[in-house]
C-alpha positions as semicolon CSV with decimal commas, in nm:
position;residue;x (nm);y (nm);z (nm)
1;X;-4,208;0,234;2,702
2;X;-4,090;-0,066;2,872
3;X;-3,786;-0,307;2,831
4;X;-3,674;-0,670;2,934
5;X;-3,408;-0,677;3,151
6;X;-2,989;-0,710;3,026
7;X;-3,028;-0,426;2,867
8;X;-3,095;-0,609;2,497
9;X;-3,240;-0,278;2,305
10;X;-3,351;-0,546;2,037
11;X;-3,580;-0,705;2,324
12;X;-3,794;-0,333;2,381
13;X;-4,183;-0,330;2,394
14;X;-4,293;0,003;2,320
15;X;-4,635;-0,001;2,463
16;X;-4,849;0,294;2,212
17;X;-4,827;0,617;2,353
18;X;-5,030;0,929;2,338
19;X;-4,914;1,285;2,407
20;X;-4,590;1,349;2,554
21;X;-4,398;1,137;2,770
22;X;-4,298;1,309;3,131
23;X;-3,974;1,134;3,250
24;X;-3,884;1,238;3,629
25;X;-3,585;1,156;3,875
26;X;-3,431;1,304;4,209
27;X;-3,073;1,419;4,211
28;X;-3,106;1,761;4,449
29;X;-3,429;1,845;4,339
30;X;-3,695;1,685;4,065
31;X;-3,636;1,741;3,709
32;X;-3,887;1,722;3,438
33;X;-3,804;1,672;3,101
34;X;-4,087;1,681;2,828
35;X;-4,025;1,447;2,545
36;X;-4,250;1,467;2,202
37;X;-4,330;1,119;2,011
38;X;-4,133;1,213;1,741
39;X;-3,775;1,232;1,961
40;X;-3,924;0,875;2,144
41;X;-3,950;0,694;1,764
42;X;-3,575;0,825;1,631
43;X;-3,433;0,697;1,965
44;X;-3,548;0,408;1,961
45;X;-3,524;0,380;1,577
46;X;-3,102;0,457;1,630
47;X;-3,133;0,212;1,946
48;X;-3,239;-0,058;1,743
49;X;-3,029;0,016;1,431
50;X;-2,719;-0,045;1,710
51;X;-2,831;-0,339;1,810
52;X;-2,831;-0,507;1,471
53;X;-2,493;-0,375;1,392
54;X;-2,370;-0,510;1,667
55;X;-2,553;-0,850;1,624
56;X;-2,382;-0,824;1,235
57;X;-2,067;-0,816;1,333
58;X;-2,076;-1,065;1,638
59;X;-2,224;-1,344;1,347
60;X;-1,868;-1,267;1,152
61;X;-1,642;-1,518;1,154
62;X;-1,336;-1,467;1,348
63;X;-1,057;-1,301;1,132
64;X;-0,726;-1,526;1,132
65;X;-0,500;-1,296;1,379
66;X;-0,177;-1,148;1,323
67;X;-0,043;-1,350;1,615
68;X;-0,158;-1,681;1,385
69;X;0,017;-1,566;1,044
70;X;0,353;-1,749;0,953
71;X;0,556;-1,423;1,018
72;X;0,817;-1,598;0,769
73;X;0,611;-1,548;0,477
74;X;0,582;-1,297;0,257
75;X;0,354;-1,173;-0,016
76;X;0,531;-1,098;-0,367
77;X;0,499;-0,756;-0,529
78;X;0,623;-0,762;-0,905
79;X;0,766;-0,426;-1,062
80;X;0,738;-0,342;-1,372
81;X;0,961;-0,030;-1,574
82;X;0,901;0,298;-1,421
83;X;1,056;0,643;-1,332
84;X;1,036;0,846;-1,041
85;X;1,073;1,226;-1,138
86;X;1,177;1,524;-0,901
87;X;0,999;1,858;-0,889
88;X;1,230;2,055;-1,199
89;X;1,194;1,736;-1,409
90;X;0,804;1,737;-1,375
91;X;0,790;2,070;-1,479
92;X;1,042;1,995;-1,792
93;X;0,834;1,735;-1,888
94;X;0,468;1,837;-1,802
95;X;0,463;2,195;-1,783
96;X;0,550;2,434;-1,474
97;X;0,356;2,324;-1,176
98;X;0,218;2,041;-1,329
99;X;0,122;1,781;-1,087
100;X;0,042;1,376;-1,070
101;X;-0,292;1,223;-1,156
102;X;-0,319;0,982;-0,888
103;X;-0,433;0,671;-1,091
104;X;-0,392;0,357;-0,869
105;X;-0,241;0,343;-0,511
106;X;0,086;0,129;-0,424
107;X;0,086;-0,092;-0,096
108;X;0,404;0,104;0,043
109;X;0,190;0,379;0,214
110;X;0,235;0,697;0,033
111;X;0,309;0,564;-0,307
112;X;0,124;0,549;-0,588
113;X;0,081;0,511;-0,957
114;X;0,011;0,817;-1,185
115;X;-0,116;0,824;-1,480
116;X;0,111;1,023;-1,640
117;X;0,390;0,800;-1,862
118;X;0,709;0,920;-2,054
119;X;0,897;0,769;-2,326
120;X;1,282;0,709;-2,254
121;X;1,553;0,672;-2,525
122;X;1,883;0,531;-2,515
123;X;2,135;0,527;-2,818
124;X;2,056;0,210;-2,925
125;X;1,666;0,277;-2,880
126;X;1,335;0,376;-2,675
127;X;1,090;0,262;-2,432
128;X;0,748;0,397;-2,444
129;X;0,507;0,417;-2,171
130;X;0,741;0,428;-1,895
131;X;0,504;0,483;-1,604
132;X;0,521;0,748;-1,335
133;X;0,552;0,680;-0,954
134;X;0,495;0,926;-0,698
135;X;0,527;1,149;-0,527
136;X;0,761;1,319;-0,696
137;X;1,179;1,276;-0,534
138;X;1,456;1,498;-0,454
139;X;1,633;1,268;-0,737
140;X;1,488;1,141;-1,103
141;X;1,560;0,742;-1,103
142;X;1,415;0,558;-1,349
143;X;1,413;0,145;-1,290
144;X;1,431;-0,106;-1,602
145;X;1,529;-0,444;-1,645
146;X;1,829;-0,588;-1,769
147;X;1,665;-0,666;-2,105
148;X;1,544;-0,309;-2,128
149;X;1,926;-0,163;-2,108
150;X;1,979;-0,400;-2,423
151;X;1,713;-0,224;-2,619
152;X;1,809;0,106;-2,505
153;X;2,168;0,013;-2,553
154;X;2,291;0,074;-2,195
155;X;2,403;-0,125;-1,893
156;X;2,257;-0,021;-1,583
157;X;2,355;-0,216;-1,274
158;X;2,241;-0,352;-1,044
159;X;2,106;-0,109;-0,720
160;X;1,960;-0,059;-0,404
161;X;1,644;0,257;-0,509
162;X;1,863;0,610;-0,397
163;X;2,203;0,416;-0,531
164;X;2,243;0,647;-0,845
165;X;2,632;0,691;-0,807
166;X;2,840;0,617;-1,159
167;X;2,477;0,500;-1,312
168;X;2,405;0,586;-1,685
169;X;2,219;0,864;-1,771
170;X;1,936;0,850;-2,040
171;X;1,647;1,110;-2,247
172;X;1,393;1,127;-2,113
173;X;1,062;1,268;-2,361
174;X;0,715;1,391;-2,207
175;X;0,470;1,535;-2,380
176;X;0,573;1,922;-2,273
177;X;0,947;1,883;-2,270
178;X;1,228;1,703;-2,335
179;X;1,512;1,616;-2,059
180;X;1,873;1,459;-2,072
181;X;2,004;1,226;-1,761
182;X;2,336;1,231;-1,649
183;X;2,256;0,946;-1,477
184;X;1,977;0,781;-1,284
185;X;1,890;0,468;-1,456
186;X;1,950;0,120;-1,225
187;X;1,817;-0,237;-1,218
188;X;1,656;-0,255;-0,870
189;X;1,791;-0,488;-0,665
190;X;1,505;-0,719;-0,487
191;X;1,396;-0,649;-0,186
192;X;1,200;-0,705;0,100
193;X;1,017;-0,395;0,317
194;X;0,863;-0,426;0,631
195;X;0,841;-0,284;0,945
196;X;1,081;-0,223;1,218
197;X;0,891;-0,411;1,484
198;X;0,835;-0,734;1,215
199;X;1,212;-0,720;1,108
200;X;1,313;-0,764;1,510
201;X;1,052;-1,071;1,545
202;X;1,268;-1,234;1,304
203;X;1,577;-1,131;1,418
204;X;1,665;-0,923;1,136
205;X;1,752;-0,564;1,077
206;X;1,771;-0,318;0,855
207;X;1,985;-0,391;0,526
208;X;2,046;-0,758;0,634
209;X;2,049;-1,004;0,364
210;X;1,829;-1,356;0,361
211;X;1,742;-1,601;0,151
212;X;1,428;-1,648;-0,002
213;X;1,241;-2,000;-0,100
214;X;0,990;-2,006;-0,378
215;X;0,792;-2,250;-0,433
216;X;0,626;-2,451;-0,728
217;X;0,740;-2,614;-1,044
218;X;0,972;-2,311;-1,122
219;X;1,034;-2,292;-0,760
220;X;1,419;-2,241;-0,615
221;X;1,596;-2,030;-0,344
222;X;1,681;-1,664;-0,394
223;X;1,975;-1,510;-0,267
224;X;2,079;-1,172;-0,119
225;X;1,754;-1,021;-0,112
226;X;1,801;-0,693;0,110
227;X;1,556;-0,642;0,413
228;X;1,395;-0,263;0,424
229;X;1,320;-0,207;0,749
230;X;1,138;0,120;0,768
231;X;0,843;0,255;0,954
232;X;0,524;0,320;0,738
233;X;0,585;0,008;0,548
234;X;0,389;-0,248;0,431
235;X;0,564;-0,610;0,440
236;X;0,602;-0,717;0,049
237;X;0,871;-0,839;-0,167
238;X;0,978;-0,647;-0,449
239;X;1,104;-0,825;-0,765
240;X;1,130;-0,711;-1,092
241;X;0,935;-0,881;-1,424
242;X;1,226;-1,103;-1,499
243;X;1,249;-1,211;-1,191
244;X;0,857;-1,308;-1,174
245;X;0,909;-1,458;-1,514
246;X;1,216;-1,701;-1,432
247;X;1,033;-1,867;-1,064
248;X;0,698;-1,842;-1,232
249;X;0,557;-1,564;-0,948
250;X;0,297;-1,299;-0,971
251;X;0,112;-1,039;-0,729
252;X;0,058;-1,183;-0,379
253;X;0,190;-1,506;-0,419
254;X;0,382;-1,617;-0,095
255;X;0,712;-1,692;-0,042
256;X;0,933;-1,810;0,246
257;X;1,188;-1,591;0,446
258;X;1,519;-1,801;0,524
259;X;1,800;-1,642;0,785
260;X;2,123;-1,720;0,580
């Protein structure tokens, strides 16, 4: 076996070979090493299967750095109703030690969408459907919209997620149990999360307020969004569905950052 020189293992001539192969050197005394054609092809076989990976990913195009992103931007993430449950409340609703299906992950590492759902009532009405997010909390908080606490007939306000203090309580029906709130339901505030280290290349910190400019024909400038600075995040805004209705947003769409 015999190859061209810098190294190129996709350049190798491997001259036909009979019998074994003796390979020989002197460090403090020859060594012999007897090598059978089978061990000669798979080497060469894995040499060669490097190369072309290598040459693969060489012929990429160049992906567009971090360093060349607008760091002012921001990708939108639109929330619909949902309820996050803690561990006695799962096993009210579900059964005792009853535990999330995992249906669909969220882009906040960690978080995810189950496909378990519950039906919540208020004493004007009920919501069906009502999607669980895990994993499960210390604290049940379920998130509507304003337009939901009409048809359930209560007013949650608006509130930062944890913020449950002097919020309305509600029933909440799965398909074990039945549970009662004391409180727990809000309208989430929007938000933005990111990470530490991005919030301080803008300048910002954790629980500032900015400004945010959408574009397009429903396009304006929203107000007092709250930054989320927090390590393990992934940098999204979070709006609500009547939020994403009134500027005309969806998933992913960008939007500007704007120091107030």
């Amino acid at each position: 076996m015999t190859a061209k020189a810098g190294g190129n293992t996709a350049g190798w001539i491997v001259a036909p070979m009979k019998g074994p192969v003796v390979m020989s050197g002197q460090d403090e005394q020859d060594t012999i090493m007897q090598i059978d054609r089978p061990m000669i092809d798979r080497v060469i076989a894995e040499l060669l299967a490097q190369s072309l990976t290598v040459s693969a990913e060489q012929a990429k195009p160049a992906a567009k750095g971090d360093e060349d992103r607008d760091p002012w931007l921001v990708p939108i993430g639109v929330s619909n109703r949902h309820i996050h449950l803690s561990r006695p409340d799962m096993d009210a609703l579900f059964g005792p030690g009853s535990e999330l299906t995992r249906m669909k992950a969220m882009k906040q590492p960690g978080q995810y969408a189950a496909e378990e759902t519950v039906t919540i009532r208020g004493p004007k009405g009920q919501i069906g459907k009502v999607r669980v997010l895990g994993p499960l909390r210390k604290e049940t908080q379920i998130e509507v919209s304003v337009a939901d606490g009409f048809t359930l007939g209560i007013k949650p306000p608006l509130r930062m997620s944890g913020k449950l203090e002097q919020s309305p309580g509600i029933e909440v029906i799965g398909p074990y149990g039945t549970i009662r709130k004391e409180r727990g339901v809000i309208v989430a505030l929007r938000h933005i999360h990111m990470l530490p280290a991005e919030a301080a290349k803008l300048g910002l910190k954790n629980g500032e307020e900015v400004d945010v400019e959408v574009g397009g024909v429903r396009g304006g400038i929203m107000h007092n969004v709250k930054i989320r600075a927090a390590e393990a995040s992934f940098m999204e805004m979070h709006i609500d569905v009547e939020e994403a209705n009134a500027f005309g947003l969806k998933n992913d769409v960008m939007v500007r950052i704007r120091k107030v």
